[in-house]
PLY file of the C-alpha trace (Angstrom):
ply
format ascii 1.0
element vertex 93
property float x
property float y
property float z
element edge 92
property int vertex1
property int vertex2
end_header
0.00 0.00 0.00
1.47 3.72 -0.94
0.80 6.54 0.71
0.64 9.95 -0.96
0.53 13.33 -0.23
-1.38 15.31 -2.88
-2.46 19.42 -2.79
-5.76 20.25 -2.40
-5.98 21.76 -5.72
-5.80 18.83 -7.11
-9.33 17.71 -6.24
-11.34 20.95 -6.29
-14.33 19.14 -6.60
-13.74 17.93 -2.44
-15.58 20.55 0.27
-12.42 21.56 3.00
-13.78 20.14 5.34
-13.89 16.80 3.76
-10.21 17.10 3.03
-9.89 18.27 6.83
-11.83 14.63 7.73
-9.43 12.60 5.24
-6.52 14.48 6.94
-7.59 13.74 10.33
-7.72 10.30 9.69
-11.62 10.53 9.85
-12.23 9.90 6.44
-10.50 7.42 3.71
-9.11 8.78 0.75
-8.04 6.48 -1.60
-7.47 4.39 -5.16
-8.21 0.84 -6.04
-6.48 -0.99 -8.73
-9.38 -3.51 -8.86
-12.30 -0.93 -9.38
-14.31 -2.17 -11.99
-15.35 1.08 -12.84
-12.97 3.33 -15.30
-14.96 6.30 -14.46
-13.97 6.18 -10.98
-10.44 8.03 -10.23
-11.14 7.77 -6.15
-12.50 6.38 -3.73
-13.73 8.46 -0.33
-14.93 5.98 2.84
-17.01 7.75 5.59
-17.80 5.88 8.96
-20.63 4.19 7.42
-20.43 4.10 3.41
-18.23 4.19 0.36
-18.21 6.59 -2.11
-16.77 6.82 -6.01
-15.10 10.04 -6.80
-13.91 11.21 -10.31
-10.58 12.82 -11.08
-11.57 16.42 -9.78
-13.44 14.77 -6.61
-16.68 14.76 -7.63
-18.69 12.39 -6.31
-20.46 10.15 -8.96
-22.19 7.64 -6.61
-22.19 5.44 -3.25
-21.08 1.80 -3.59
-23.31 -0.43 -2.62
-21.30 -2.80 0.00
-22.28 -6.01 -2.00
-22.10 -4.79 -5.67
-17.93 -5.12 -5.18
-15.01 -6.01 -3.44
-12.50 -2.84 -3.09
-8.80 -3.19 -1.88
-7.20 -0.28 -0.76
-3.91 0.16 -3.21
-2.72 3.81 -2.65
-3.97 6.24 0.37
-3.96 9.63 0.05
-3.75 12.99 2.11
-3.53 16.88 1.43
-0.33 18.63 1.44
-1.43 21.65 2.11
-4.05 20.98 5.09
-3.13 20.65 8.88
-2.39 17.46 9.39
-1.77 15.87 13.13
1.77 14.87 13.92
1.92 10.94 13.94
2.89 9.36 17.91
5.92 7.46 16.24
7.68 11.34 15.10
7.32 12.60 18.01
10.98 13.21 20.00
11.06 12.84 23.52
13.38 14.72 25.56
0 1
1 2
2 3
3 4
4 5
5 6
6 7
7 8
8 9
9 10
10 11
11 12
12 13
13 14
14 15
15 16
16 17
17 18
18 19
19 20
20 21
21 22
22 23
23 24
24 25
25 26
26 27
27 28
28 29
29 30
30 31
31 32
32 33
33 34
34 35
35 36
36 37
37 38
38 39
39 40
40 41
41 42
42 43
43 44
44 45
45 46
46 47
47 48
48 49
49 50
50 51
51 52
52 53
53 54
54 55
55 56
56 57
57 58
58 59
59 60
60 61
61 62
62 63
63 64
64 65
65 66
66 67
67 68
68 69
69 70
70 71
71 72
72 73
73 74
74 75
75 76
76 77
77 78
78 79
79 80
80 81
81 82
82 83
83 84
84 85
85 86
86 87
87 88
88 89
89 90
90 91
91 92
């Protein structure tokens, strides 16, 4: 699995404080090589449901959780957007 960091710009189509919930860690941001779909740049998981994004964000439609299986290939988060500093970088004096 790859992690990426990505500007917002990239995805104008995503409200700020989505991006702020995928930065948190609240909120999945991510890319499937299986998708069946072509239309389908990104994927966005909430707490409760998945959703199909296209290359600016947009959301084209919720995945229904029996219609396909989804493996999580590359996870991404915003450059450019607070981001909480991870336990494991943090120095102790």
């Amino acid at each position: 699995m790859k992690l990426h960091d990505i500007l917002s710009s990239r995805l104008p189509d995503i409200d700020d404080s989505v991006k702020e919930c995928v930065n948190m860690g609240e909120w999945l941001l991510f890319k499937s090589e299986d998708s069946t779909s072509s239309t389908a740049s990104f994927y966005l998981k909430t707490d409760s449901k998945i959703y199909k994004l296209d290359d600016r964000g947009k959301l084209l439609y919720q995945v229904e959780p029996s219609s396909e299986k989804i493996e999580i290939d590359e996870i991404f988060y915003f450059s450019d957007i607070h981001r909480p500093i991870s336990l494991s970088n943090t120095r102790l004096f």
